[in-house]
FINUZA-882034 format. One record per residue (C-alpha): residue number from 1; residue in one letter; chain; y negated, z negated, x negated. Coordinates in pm, whole numbers. Layout:
residues N
i,aa,ch,v,w,u
NUM,A,A,Y,Z,X
...
//
This chain:
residues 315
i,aa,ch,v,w,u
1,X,A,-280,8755,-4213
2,X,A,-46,8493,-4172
3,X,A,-298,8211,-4414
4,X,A,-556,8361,-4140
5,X,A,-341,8274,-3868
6,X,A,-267,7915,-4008
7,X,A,-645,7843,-4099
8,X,A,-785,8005,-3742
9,X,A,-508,7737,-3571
10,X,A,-614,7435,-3794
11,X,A,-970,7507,-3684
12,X,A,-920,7504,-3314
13,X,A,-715,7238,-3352
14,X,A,-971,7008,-3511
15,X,A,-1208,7184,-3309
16,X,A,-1004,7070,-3015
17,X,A,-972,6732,-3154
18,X,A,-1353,6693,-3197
19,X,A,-1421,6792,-2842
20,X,A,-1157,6495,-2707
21,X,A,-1339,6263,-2889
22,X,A,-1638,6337,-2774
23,X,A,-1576,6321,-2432
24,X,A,-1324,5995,-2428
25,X,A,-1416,5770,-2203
26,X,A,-1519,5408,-2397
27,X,A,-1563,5241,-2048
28,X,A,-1227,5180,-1999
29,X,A,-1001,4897,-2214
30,X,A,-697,4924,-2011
31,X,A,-450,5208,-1999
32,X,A,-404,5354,-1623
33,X,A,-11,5400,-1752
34,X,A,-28,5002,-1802
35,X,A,-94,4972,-1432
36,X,A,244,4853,-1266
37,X,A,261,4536,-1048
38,X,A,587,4334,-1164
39,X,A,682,4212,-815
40,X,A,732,4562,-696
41,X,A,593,4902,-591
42,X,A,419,4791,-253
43,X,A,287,4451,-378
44,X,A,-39,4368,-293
45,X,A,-110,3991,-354
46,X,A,-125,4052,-764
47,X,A,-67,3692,-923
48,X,A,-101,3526,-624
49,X,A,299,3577,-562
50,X,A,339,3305,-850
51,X,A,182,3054,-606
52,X,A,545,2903,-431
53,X,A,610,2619,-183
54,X,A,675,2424,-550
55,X,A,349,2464,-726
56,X,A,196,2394,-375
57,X,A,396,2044,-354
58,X,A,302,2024,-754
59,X,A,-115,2011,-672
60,X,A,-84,1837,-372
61,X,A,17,1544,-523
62,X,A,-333,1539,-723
63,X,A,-496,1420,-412
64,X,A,-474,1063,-460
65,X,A,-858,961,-389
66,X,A,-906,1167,-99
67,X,A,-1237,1252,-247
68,X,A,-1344,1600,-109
69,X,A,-1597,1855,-306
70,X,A,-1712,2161,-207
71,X,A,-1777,2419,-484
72,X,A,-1958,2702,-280
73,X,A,-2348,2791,-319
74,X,A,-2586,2804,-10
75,X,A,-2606,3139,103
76,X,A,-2947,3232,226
77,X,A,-3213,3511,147
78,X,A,-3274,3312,-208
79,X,A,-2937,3333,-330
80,X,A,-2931,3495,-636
81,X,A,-2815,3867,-658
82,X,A,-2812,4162,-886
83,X,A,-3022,4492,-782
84,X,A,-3028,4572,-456
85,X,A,-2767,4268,-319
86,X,A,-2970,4021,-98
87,X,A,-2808,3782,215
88,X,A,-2975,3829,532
89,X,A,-2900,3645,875
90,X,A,-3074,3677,1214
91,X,A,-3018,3424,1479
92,X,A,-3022,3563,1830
93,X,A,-3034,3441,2156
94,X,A,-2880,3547,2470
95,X,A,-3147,3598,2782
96,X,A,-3064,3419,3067
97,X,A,-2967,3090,2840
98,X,A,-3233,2856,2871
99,X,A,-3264,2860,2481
100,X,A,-2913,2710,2493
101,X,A,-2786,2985,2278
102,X,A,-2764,3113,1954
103,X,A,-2573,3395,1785
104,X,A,-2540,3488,1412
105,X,A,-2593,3825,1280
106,X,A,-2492,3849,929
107,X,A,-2623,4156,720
108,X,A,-2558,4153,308
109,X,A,-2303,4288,46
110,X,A,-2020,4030,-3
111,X,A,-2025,4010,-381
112,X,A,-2333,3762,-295
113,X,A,-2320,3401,-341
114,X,A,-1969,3218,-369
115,X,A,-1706,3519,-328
116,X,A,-1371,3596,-465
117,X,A,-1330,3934,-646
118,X,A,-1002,4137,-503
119,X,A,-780,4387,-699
120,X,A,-957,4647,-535
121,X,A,-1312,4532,-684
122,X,A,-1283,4671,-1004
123,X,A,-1057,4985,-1117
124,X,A,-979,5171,-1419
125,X,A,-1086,5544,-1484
126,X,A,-1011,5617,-1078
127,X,A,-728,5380,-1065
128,X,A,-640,5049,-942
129,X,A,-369,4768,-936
130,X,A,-43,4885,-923
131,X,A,-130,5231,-1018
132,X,A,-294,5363,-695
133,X,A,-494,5601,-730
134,X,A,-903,5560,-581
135,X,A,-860,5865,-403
136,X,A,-586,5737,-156
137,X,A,-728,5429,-82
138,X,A,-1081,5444,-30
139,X,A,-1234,5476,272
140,X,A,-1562,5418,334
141,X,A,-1418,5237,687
142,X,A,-1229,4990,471
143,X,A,-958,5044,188
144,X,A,-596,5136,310
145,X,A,-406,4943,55
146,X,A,-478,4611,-148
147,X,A,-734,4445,100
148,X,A,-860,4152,52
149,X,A,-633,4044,376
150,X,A,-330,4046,191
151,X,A,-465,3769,-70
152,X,A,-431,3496,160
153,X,A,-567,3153,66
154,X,A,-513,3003,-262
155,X,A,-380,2659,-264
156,X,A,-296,2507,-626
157,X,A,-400,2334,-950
158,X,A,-738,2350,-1037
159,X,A,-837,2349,-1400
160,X,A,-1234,2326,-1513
161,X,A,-1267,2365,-1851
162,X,A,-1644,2259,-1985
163,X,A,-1713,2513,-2297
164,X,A,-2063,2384,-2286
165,X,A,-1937,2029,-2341
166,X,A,-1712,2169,-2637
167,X,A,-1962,2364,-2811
168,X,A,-2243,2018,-2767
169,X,A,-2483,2224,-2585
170,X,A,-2604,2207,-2224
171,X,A,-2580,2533,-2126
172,X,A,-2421,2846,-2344
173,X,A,-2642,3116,-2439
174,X,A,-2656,3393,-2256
175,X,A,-2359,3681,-2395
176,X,A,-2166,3402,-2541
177,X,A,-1767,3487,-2583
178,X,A,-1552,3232,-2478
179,X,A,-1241,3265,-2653
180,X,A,-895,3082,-2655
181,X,A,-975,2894,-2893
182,X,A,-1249,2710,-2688
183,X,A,-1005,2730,-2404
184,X,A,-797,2499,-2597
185,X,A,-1031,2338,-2745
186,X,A,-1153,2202,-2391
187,X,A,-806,2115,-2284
188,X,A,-718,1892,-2593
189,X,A,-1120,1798,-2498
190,X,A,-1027,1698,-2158
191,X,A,-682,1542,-2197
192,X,A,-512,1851,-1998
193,X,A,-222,1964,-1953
194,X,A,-85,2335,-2042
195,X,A,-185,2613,-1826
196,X,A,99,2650,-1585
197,X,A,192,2965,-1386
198,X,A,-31,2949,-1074
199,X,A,-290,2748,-1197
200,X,A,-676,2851,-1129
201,X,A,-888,2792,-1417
202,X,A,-1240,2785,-1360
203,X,A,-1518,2772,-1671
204,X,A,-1846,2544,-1678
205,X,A,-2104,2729,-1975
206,X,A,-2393,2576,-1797
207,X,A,-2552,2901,-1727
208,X,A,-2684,2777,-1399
209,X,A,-2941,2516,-1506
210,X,A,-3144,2836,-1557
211,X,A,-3170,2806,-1168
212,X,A,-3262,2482,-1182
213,X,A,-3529,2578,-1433
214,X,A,-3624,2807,-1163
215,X,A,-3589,3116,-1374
216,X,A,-3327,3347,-1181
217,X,A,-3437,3630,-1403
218,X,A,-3313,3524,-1719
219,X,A,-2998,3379,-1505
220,X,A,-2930,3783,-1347
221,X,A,-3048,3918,-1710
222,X,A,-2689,3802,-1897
223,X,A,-2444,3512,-1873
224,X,A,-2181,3310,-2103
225,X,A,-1790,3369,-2016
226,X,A,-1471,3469,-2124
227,X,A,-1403,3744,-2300
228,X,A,-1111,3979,-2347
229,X,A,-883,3789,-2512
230,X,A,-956,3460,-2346
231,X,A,-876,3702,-2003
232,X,A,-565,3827,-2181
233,X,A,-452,3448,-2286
234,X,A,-491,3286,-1892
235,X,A,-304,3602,-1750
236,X,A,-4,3600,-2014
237,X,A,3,3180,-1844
238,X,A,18,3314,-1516
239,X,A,-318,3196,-1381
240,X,A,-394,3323,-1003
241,X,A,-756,3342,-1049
242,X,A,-1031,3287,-1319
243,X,A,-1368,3160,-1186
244,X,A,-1728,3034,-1318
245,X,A,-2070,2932,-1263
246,X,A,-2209,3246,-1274
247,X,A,-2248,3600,-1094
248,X,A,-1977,3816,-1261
249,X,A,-1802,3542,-1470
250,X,A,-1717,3734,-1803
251,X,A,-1944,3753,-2092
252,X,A,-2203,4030,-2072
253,X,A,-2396,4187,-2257
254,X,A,-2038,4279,-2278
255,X,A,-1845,4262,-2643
256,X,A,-1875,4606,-2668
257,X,A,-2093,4878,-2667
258,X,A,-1970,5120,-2352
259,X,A,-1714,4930,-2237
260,X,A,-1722,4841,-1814
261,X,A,-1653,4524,-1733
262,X,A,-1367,4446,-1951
263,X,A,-1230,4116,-1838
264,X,A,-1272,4260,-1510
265,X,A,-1030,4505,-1592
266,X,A,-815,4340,-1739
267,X,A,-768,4044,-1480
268,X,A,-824,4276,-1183
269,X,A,-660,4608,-1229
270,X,A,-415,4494,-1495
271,X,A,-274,4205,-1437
272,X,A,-386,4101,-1038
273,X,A,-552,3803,-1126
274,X,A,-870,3754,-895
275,X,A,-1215,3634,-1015
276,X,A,-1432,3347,-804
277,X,A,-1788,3422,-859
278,X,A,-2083,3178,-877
279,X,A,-1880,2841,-868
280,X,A,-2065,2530,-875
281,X,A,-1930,2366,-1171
282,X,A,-2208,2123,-1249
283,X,A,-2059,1931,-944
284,X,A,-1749,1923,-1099
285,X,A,-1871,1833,-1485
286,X,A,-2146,1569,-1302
287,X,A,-1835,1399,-1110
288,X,A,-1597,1357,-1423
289,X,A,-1343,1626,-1232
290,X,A,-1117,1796,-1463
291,X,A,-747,1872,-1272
292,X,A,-765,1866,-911
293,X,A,-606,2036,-611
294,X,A,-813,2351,-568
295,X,A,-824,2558,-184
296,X,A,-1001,2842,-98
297,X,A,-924,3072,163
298,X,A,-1070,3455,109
299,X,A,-1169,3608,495
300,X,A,-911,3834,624
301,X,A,-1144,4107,641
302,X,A,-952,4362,649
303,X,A,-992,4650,428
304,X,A,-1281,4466,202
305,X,A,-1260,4426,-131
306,X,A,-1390,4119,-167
307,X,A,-1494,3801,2
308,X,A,-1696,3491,26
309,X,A,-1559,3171,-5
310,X,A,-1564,2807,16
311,X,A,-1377,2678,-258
312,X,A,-1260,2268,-223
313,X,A,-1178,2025,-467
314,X,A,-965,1751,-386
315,X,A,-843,1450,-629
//
């Protein structure tokens, strides 16, 4: 009886074990226990705390030329966007004006055009930065914690860091992993300095000559970026935000089979490092820009996620 007992537990257990696996969740590469901001329980600015009155003196002084670029993509109804995303505006006019009026009304999803990701974008398994919990801060009226109000605007060192350049190609294929070692590779490339606690760095692969080749599809179908580790390496260096010239920035197809938006996770959720989506980088690469003093200012909309922007280089 008792080798019956023994032998009838072993099963269930393994049967037990076979039925976890089966059902674990591969979308997820960050652990929801991992999720702890290190500037305190009610934090909701993520890296953007390591931005101080002395990194802000620090890029200032890069503005030496006074030249001014702007980094942002025309939004319109041809703006590229995945599925269902598309930019709209109507321009009214108020009766009684003589045609001396005119009014804007804007109608689109955010994550359209030039837009900075918040730490609410992207969660893991339910949760989000700082280990809140989707349930008590979603509304459908506008999130109750970790708006994209509380970011406030990002005024620093700005880092672009041509891969395309590195690897002798125009433009990356599409699901190419960019990895620290290119990271590097660009800096010693570019004659840069180390990455430096607040720094933004933002990637040029290329990816959006396929625009200029007119073919959005193949531009929506995949892109060139960073990958996990490359995420991992600019958020142990205390990087505020992580951009590139393309609609979600990270590499996808992604590395893995399964896995959702990995760098996503792992700048977003895990660490509170924000993501600025389809940067012009070609004006940076074109100009011979590679350290400037980098604004951009997310709307205080408050309870959004995200935001559009208009980012500004300055040397």
């Amino acid at each position: 009886m008792k080798k019956f007992l023994i032998t009838s537990a072993a099963l269930l257990a393994l049967a037990s074990g076979a039925s976890h696996a089966q059902s674990e969740d591969r979308r997820w590469v960050v652990e929801t226990e991992t999720l702890t901001s290190p500037y305190g329980a009610e934090d909701q600015r993520g890296a953007l705390n390591l931005q101080t009155e002395k990194t802000v003196r620090a890029a200032l002084s890069l503005a030496k030329k006074g030249e001014v670029l702007s980094l942002a993509i025309p939004l319109s109804r041809e703006t590229p966007a995945y599925g269902w995303r598309r930019f709209e505006v109507t321009v009214a006019q108020n009766e009684g004006t003589g045609h001396s009026n005119n009014e804007d009304i804007v109608s689109a999803p955010i994550n359209t055009g030039t837009q900075i990701d918040g730490l609410a974008h992207m969660g893991v398994n339910g949760h989000f930065y700082g280990g809140r919990q989707g349930a008590d801060i979603q509304k459908v009226s506008g999130l109750t914690e970790l708006g994209i109000e509380h970011a406030g605007p990002i005024v620093t060192r700005g880092l672009v860091l041509d891969i395309a350049a590195v690897k002798g190609v125009d433009r990356l294929k599409i699901g190419y992993v960019i990895t620290p070692g290119d990271i590097e590779a660009a800096m010693a490339r570019q004659a840069l300095e180390a990455i430096r606690p607040g720094d933004v760095v933002i990637f040029h692969t290329g990816h959006r000559r396929l625009l200029e080749e007119g073919d959005t599809a193949a531009f929506l179908s995949g892109q060139p970026g960073p990958g996990l580790e490359a995420a991992t390496y600019l958020a142990d260096r205390g990087v505020v935000a992580v951009g590139g010239d393309s609609g979600s920035v990270e590499a996808m197809p992604f590395e893995q089979d399964g896995v959702l938006f990995p760098v996503h996770q792992t700048l977003l959720t895990k660490h509170g490092v924000y993501i600025l989506e389809n940067i012009a980088t070609e004006r940076l690469i074109e100009g011979g820009w590679s350290e400037f003093l980098f604004m951009a200012a997310p709307l205080p909309i408050v309870g959004a996620s995200s935001s559009w922007i208009n980012p500004v280089a300055i040397r």
